[in-house]
ZAMARGU-4260 file (C-alpha; in steps of 0.2 Angstrom, whole numbers, plus 5000, padded with zeros to 4 digits):
<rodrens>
0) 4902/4974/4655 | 4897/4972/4673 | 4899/4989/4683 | 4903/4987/4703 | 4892/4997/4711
5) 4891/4998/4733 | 4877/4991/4740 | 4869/4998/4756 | 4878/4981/4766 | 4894/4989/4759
10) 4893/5006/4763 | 4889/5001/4781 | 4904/4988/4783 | 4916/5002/4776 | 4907/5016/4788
15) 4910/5000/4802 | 4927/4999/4797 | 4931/5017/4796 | 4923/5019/4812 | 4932/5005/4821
20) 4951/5012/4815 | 4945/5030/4820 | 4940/5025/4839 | 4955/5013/4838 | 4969/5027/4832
25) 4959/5039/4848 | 4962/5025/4860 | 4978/5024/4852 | 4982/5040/4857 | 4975/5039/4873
30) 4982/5024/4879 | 5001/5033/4875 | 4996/5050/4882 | 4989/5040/4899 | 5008/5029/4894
35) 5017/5047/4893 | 5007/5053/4908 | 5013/5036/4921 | 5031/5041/4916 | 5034/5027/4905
40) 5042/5039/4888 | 5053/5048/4902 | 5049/5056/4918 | 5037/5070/4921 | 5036/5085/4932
45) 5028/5082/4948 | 5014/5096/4954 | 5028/5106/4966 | 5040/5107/4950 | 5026/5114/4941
50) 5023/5126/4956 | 5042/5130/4956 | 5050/5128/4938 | 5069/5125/4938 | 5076/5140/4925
55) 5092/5148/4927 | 5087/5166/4936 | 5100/5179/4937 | 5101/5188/4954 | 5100/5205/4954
60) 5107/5219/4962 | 5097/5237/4968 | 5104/5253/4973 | 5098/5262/4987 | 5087/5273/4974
65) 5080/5259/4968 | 5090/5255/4951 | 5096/5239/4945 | 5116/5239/4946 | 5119/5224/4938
70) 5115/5205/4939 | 5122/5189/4943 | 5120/5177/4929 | 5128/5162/4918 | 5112/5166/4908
75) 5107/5185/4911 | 5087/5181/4915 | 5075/5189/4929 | 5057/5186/4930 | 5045/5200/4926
80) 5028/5203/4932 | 5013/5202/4917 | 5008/5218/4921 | 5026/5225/4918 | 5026/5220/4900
85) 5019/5229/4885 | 5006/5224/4878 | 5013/5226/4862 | 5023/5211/4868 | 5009/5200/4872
90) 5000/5206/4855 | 5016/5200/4843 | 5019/5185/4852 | 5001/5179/4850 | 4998/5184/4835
95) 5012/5175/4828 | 5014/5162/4838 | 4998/5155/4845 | 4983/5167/4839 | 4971/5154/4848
100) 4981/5155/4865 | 4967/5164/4872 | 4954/5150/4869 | 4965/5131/4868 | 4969/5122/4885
105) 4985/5120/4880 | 4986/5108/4865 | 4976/5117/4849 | 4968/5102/4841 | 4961/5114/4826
110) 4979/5122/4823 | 4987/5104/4824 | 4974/5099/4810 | 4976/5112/4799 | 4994/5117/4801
115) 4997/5110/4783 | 4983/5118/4777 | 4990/5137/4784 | 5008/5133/4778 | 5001/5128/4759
120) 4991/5146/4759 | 5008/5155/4764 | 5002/5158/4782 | 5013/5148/4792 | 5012/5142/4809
125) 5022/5131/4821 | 5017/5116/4827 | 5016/5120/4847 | 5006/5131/4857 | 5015/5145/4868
130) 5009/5133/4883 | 5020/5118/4875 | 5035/5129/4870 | 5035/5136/4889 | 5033/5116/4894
135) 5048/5113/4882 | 5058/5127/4888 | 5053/5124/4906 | 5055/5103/4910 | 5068/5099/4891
140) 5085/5104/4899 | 5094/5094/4884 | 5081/5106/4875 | 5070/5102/4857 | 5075/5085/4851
145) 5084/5085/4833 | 5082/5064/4832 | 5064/5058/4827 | 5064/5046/4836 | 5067/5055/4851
150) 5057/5070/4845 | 5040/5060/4847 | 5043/5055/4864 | 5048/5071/4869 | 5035/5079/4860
155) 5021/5068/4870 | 5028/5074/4885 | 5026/5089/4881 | 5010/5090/4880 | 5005/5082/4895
160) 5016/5093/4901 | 5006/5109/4895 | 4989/5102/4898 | 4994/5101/4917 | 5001/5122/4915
165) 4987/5125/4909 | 4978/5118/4923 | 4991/5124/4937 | 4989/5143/4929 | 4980/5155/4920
170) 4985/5162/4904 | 4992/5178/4912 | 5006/5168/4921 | 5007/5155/4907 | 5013/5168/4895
175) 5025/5177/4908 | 5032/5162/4911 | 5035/5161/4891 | 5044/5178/4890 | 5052/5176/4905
180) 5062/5161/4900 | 5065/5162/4882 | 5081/5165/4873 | 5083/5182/4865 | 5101/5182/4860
185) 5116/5193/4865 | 5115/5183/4883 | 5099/5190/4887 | 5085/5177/4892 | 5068/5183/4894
190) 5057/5200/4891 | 5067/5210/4903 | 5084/5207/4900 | 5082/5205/4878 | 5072/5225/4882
195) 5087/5230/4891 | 5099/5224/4879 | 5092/5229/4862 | 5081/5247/4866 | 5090/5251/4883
200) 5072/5253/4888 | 5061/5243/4900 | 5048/5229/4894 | 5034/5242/4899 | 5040/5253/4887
205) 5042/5244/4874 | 5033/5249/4857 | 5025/5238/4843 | 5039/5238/4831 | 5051/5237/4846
210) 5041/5221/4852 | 5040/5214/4833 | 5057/5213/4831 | 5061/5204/4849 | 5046/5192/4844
215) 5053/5191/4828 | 5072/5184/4836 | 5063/5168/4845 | 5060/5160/4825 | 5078/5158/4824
220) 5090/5168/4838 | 5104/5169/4825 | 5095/5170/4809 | 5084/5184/4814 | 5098/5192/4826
225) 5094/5210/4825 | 5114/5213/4827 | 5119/5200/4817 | 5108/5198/4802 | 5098/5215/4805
230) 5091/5214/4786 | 5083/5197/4791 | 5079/5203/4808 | 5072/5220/4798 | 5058/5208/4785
235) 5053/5198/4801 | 5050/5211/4812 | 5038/5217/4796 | 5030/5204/4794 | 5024/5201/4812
240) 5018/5219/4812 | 5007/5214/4797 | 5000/5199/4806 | 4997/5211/4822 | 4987/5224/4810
245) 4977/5207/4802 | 4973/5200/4822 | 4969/5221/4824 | 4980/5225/4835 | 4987/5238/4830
250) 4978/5250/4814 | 4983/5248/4796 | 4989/5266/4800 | 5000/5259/4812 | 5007/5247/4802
255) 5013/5259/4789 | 5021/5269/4799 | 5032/5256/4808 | 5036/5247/4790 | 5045/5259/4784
260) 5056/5262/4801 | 5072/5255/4802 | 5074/5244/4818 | 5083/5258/4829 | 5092/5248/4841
265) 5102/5254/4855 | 5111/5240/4858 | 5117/5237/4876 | 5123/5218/4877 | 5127/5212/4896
270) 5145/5211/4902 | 5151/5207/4920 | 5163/5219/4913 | 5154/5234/4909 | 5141/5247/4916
275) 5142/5256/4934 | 5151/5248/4947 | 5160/5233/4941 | 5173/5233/4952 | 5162/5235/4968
280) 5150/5219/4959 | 5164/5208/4959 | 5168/5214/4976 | 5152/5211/4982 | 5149/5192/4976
285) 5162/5187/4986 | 5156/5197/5000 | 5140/5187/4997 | 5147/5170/4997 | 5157/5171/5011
290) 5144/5178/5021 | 5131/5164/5014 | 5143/5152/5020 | 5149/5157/5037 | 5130/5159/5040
295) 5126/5142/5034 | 5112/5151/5025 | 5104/5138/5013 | 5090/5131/4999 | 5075/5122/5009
300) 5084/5107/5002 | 5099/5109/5010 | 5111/5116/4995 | 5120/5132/4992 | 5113/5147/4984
305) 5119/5151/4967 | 5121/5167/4963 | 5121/5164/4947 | 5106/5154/4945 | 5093/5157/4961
310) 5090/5172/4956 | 5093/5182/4973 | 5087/5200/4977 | 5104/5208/4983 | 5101/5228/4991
315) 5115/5238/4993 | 5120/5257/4997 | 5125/5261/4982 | 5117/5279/4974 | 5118/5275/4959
320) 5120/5294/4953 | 5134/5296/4966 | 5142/5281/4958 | 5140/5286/4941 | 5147/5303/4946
325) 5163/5296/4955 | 5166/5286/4940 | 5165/5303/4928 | 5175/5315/4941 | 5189/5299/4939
330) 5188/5298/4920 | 5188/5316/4917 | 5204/5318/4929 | 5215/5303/4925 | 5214/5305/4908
335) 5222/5323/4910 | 5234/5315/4924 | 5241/5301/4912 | 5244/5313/4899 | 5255/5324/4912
340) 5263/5308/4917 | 5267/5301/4900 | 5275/5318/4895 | 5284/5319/4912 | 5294/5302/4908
345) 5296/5305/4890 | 5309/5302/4883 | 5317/5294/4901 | 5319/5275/4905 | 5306/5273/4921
350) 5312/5255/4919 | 5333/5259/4923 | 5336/5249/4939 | 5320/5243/4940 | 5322/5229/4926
355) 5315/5216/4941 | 5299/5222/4939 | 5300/5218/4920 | 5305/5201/4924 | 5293/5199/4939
360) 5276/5204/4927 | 5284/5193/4913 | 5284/5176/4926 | 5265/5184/4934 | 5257/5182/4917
365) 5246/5167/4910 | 5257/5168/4894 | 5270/5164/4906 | 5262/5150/4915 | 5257/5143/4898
370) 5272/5142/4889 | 5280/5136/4905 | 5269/5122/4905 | 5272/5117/4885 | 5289/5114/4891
375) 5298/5129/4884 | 5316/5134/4891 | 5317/5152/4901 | 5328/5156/4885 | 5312/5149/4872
380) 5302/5158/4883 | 5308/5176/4885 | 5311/5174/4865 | 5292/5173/4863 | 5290/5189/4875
385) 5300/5198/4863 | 5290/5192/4845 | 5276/5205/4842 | 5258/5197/4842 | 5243/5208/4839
390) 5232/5211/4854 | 5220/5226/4860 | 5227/5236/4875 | 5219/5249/4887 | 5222/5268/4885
395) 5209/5281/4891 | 5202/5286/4871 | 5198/5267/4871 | 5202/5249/4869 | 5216/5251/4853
400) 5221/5236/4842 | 5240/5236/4839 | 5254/5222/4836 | 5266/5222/4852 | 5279/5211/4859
405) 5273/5206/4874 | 5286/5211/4884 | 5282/5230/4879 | 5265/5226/4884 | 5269/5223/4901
410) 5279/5239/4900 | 5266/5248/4894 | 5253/5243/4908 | 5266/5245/4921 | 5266/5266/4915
415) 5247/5266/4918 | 5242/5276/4933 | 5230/5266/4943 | 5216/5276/4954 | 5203/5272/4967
420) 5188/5278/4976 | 5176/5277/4991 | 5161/5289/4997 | 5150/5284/5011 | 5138/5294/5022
425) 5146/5295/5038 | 5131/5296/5049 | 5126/5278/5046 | 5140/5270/5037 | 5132/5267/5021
430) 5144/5267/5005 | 5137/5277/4991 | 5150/5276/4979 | 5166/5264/4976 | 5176/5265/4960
435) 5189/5249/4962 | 5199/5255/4948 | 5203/5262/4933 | 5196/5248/4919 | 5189/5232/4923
440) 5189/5223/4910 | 5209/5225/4910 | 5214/5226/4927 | 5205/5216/4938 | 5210/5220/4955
445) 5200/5231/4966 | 5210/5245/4977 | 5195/5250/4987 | 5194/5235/4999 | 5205/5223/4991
450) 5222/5235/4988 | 5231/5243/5003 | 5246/5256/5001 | 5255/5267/5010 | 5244/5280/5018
455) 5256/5293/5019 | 5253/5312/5029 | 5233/5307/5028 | 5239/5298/5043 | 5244/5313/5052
460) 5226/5318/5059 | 5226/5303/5069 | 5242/5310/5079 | 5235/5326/5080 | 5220/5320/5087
465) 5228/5311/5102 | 5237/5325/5104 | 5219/5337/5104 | 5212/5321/5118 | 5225/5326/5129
470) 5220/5342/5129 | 5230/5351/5118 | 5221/5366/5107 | 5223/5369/5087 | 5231/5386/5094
475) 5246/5379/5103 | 5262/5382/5093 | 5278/5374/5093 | 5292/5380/5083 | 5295/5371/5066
480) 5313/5364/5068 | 5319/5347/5066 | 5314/5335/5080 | 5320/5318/5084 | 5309/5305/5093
485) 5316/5297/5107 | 5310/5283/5120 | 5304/5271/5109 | 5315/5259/5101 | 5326/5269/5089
490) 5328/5288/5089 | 5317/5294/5072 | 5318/5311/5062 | 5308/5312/5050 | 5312/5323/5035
495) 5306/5341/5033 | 5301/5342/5015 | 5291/5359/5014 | 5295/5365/5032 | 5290/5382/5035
500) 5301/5392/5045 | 5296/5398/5064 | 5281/5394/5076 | 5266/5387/5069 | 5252/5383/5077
505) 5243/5365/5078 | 5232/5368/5064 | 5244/5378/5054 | 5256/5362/5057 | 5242/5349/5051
510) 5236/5360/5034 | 5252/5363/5029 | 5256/5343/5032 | 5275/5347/5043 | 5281/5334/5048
515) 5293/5341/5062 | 5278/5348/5072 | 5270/5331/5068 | 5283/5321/5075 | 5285/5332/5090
520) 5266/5328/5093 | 5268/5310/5092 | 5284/5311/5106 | 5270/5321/5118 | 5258/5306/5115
525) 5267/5291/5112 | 5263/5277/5097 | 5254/5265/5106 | 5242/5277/5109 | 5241/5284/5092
530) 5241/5266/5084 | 5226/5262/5097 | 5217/5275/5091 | 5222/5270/5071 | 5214/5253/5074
535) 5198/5258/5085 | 5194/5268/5069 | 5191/5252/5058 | 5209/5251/5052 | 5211/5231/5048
540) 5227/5231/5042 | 5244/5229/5053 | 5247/5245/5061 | 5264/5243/5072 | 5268/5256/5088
545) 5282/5266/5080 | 5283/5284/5081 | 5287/5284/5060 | 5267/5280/5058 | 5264/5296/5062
550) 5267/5300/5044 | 5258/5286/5038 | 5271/5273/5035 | 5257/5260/5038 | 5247/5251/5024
555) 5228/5252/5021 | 5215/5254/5012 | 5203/5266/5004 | 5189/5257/5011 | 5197/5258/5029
560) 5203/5275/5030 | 5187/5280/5023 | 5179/5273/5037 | 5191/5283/5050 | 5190/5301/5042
565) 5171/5298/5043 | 5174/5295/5065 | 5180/5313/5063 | 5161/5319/5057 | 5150/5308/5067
570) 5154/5315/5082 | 5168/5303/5085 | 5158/5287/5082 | 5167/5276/5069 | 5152/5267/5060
575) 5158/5252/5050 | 5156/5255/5030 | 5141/5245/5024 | 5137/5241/5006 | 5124/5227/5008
580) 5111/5228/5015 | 5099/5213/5014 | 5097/5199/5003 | 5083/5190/4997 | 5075/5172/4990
585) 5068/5177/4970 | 5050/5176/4981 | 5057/5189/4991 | 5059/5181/5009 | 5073/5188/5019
590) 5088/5179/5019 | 5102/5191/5027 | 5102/5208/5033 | 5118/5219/5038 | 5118/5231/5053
595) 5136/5241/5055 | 5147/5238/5069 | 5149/5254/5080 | 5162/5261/5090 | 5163/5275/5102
600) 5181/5280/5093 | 5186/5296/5099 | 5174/5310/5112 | 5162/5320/5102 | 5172/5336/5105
605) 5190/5330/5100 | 5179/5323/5083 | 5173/5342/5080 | 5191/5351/5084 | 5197/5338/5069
610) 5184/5344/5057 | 5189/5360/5063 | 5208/5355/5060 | 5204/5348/5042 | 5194/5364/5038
615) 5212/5371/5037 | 5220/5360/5027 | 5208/5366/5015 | 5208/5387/5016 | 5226/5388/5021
620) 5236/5372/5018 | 5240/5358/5003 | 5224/5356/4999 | 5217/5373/4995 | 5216/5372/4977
625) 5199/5365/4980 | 5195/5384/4984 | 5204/5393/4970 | 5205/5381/4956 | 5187/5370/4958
630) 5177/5384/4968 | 5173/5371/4983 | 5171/5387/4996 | 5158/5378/5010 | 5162/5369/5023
635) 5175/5354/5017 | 5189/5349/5027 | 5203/5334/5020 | 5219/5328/5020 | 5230/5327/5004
640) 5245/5313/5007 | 5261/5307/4997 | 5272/5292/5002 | 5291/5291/5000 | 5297/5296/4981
645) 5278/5300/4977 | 5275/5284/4976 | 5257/5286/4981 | 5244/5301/4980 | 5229/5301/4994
650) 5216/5313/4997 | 5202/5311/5011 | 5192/5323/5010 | 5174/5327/5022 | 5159/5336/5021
655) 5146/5335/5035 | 5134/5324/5025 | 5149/5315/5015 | 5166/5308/5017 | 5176/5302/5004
660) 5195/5293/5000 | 5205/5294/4984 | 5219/5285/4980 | 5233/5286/4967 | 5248/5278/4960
665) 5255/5264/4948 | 5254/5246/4950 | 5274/5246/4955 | 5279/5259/4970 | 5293/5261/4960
670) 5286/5269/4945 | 5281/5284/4950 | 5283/5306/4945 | 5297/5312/4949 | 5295/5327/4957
675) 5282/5329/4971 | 5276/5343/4963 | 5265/5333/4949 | 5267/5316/4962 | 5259/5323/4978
680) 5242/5319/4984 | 5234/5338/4981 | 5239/5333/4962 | 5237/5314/4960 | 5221/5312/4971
685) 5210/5331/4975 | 5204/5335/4958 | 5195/5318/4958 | 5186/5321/4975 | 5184/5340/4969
690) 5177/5335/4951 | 5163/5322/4960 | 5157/5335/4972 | 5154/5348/4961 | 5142/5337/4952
695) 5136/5329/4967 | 5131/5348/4973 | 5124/5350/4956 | 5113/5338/4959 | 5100/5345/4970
700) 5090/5329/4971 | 5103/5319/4980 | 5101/5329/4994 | 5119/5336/4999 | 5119/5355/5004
705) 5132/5367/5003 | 5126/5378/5015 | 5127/5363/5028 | 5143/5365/5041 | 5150/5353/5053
710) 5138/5349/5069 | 5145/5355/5085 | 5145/5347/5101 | 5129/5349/5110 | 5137/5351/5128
715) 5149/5366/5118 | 5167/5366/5120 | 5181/5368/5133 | 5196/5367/5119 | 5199/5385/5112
720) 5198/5386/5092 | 5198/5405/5091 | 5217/5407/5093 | 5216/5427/5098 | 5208/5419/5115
725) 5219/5407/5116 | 5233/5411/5132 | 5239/5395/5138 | 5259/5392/5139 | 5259/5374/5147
730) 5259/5357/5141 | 5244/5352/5146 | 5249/5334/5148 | 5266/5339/5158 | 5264/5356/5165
735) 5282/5358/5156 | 5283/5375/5145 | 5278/5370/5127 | 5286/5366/5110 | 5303/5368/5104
740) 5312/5380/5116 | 5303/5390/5130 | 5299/5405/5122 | 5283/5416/5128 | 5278/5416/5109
745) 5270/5399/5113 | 5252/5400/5114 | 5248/5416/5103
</rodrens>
């Protein structure tokens, strides 16, 4: 039998042949990479896209100490520097995803050769380099392809894609870009955010098993979810430490210490509804857009920014220990205030003669509007209020699931006390604290800016300080009888809950909020004058000339009377409440900054007799329980205030360094205590101002003394405040004998 053997003429076609296929399968590949690279398998990123990736940046927000407050975000990503990440991070990542990153331009042509080699021997790789998965991640919106068919296209693409990053940038910001844009889960893209949102910690700090178990969450975001699949998450995380202990990054010591760890989250996912300030975010976006707007403040190419994509630099006033402190003082007090207004309408209908408003939240609610548009009858419809569904509801121990009817639900919320809060320095205007409200995630509305009410007696200063302008001082005394307004429009009395018999003096009058003295005031002055005076302190809201808003019969708001008690400090000059203070481009060019408005509201020595005025209301008058029961003994002045039927509670209290407004009541004027005793501002509003000052004083570090009292004027006075001195009878804007009857007791 013959045998076939090769001859030497053989071998070298075969070698010829072999030779031929390899350099035609290389120019194969290099005619469709140049293909890929002209465009022809789908557009490619030009140079600027690579200098400027497109990724969705959340924009963030700063206090004034420096603290992120919160972000802007549809997905919740900001960028991070290299050398603000762990290197923990950078040592996971590598060694499981690319452990040649350091050496490769991009496309790893020994890892793509032996990948089915490492994945027989149990040491599995993926098939792209960190460069191509950033390349994917950056310039794939419709993201890794599932077809084959449009898989290899995509995948060419890619990898002209990463050969040109890898040219553009070094392997620092290659692998930043990587961590800044991957998904982590939970809503949190990128290092920073997926640090934030599993450790509460910062991507610095972040240790090797910490860093693991985040590297770990990119094989599969919900089948290696840490809050999900945690036993899954617990084996990855454990075996990427084994692969940073074989790549020596961390010691076999290391390694079997971490193992045997559990993962030790502290889990903080990201919610426009939680953390500090959320009614003052929300707030603030639309302060942002509007202002944006106006400005015609714009992208280099013309479009709008997004605040939720362009990843802004938004400053504000904020303290952010102020604000967490306002927040405690309100939580601390409101719960103890709903449980006294709970118990004070127990067993009592609030709701008899009120039905309407029943009716009136029943038509306000999207169940309402949805139902309405199903086509259901008014009879169909109030049926459905009244079937029990199961649904979580508010209360101040926490969110509790219960089955309800509807229509108690709206009940319920109706019997919820609602509370809000401003603090701002009054020297330069800047807002340090501003609580909107009570829960955000159920009750959306903000009552800082947003919400006006009734301002009640914290109107009364404003007379009184008209009445100090024309020269009269805090020791004249009128006597305390009641006292009709006449001359402008209809006669007006007011009522004289809580008068105190005889001759007070003007500061007595004020502390003790009377309102006959009050209204006899407002007849020496007149209300155009006093509602002049309302408006030139920052009050936006309609303020009509009537001698009835001497006791505050007006509307406004926290944010606005805040604004004017802080006139009273500042030597008269009313600075306008800021909160935002500059913004910025994610490159952090300058695109708005905010100056206050300022106004010369009142002089500098009617402005110091007020602080002087509200000092009393605090050691003598309604609001003296923050001396005896919250030890508040330095220099505070304020002014409680309760509208008609207690339907609202304010306090406005001032320190030389700080000024602040509370406000209290239901969403409904006509739910409300009913006695002013538990209804009235120096219970509804004051122990909320008193609980955040005592921990702002705590706080040395913030800066606000004690010991600091009220700044005189620097020319002195001409107005006496020591009422032993005090010996003048006469009006001083008539020349008439003073007060209620012409007695010789006036002026002592």
């Amino acid at each position: 039998m013959q045998k076939n053997t090769l001859t030497k003429a053989d071998i070298s076609r075969y070698n010829k042949i072999f030779w031929k296929c390899l350099a035609g399968l290389i120019a194969f590949i290099a005619l469709v990479l140049m293909a890929t690279s002209f465009g022809l398998f789908g557009e490619l990123p030009s140079f600027r896209d690579l200098e400027n990736p497109k990724s969705n940046q959340a924009s963030i927000i700063y206090t004034e100490d420096k603290t992120e407050l919160g972000n802007y975000f549809v997905q919740n990503r900001s960028n991070i520097r290299y050398q603000d990440i762990s290197p923990n991070v950078i040592n996971a990542l590598i060694s499981t995803e690319d452990v040649r990153f350091k050496d490769h331009s991009g496309i790893d042509f020994k890892r793509t050769f032996t990948i089915f080699f490492y994945n027989l021997i149990g040491k599995k790789q993926g098939g792209s380099t960190i460069t191509q998965q950033l390349a994917l991640n950056l310039f794939s919106e419709e993201g890794r392809a599932r077809s084959v068919f449009k898989r290899i296209p995509q995948k060419l693409r890619e990898l002209i894609v990463a050969i040109k990053l890898e040219r553009n940038y070094t392997k620092e910001e290659i692998i930043t870009m990587y961590l800044n844009t991957v998904d982590f889960g939970n809503n949190s893209f990128g290092i920073k955010a997926a640090a934030r949102t599993y450790f509460n910690t910062t991507a610095a700090k972040l240790s090797a098993p910490q860093a693991a178990t985040l590297v770990g969450i990119l094989k599969g975001v919900t089948l290696y979810s840490p809050t999900r699949n945690p036993e899954r998450a617990l084996g990855r995380r454990n075996l990427i430490l084994s692969k940073m202990r074989d790549e020596h990054f961390i010691t076999e010591e290391m390694y079997q210490s971490a193992k045997e760890k559990g993962l030790e989250l502290r889990f903080r996912p990201t919610n426009h509804n939680e953390g500090l300030a959320t009614y003052f975010r929300a707030v603030l976006k639309q302060d942002i857009q509007k202002t944006l707007a106006k400005l015609s403040i714009t992208k280099a190419d013309g479009s709008a920014y997004d605040l939720d994509r362009d990843g802004l630099k938004i400053y504000t006033t904020i303290n952010s220990k102020m604000q967490a402190y306002a927040e405690q003082a309100q939580r601390e007090y409101m719960k103890e205030l709903q449980a006294q207004f709970n118990a004070h309408w127990k067993g009592r209908n609030a709701f008899k003669g009120n039905e309407n408003l029943i009716v009136q939240g029943m038509k306000r609610s999207d169940r309402y509007a949805a139902l309405k548009e199903e086509g259901l009858s008014e009879e169909e419809i109030k049926a459905n209020f009244n079937e029990p569904v199961k649904m979580e509801i508010f209360s101040w121990r926490g969110n509790i699931d219960t089955t309800m009817s509807p229509i108690d639900s709206i009940k319920y919320y109706k019997m919820i006390l609602r509370n809000s809060m401003m603090a701002m320095d009054p020297q330069n205007g800047e807002v340090r604290a501003w609580v909107g409200g009570i829960d955000f995630e159920h009750f959306k509305y903000d009552q800082v800016k947003m919400g006006t009410r009734q301002v009640g007696s914290t109107a009364k200063p404003f007379t009184y300080a008209v009445g100090i302008d024309n020269g009269y001082s805090p020791c004249y005394q009128v006597e305390n009888v009641p006292y009709t307004v006449t001359g402008y429009g209809e006669p007006w009395t007011p009522r004289g809950y809580g008068s105190i018999p005889g001759f007070l003096t003007l500061r007595k009058a004020l502390a003790n909020s009377q309102n006959f003295i009050t209204a006899w005031v407002m007849q020496q002055v007149g209300p155009t004058a006093v509602a002049t005076l309302i408006k030139r302190m920052g009050i936006t809201s309609d303020v009509p000339p009537y001698p009835s808003i001497a006791l505050g019969s007006f509307e406004a708001s926290v944010y606005d009377m805040t604004g004017a008690y802080s006139a009273f400090v500042n030597h008269g000059v009313w600075t306008e409440p800021i909160y935002l203070t500059r913004i910025e481009d994610k490159n952090g060019n300058v695109l708005y900054e905010r100056k206050p408005k300022v106004v010369q509201a009142l002089n500098e020595q009617t402005a110091y007799v007020m602080t002087y005025m509200l000092k009393g209301v605090v050691e003598q008058g309604t609001g003296v329980r923050l001396r005896y029961r919250y030890g508040l003994t330095n220099p505070i002045g304020g002014k409680t205030g309760t509208t008609n039927d207690n339907s609202d509670g304010w306090f406005m209290g001032i320190t030389p360094q700080l000024v602040a407004g509370v406000w209290t009541g239901c969403e409904d004027r006509a739910i409300h205590f009913r006695s002013t005793n538990l209804g009235e501002g120096a219970n509804t509003a004051l122990p909320i101002f008193a609980l955040f000052m005592k921990k702002v004083y705590a706080d040395s570090e913030l800066g606000i003394k004690k010991n600091v009292d009220f700044q005189a004027p620097a020319n002195g006075l001409t107005i006496t405040l020591d009422c032993n001195q005090y010996q003048n009878t006469e009006s001083p804007k008539t020349g008439e004998t003073g007060g209620a009857s012409p007695d010789e007791r006036l002026g002592f």
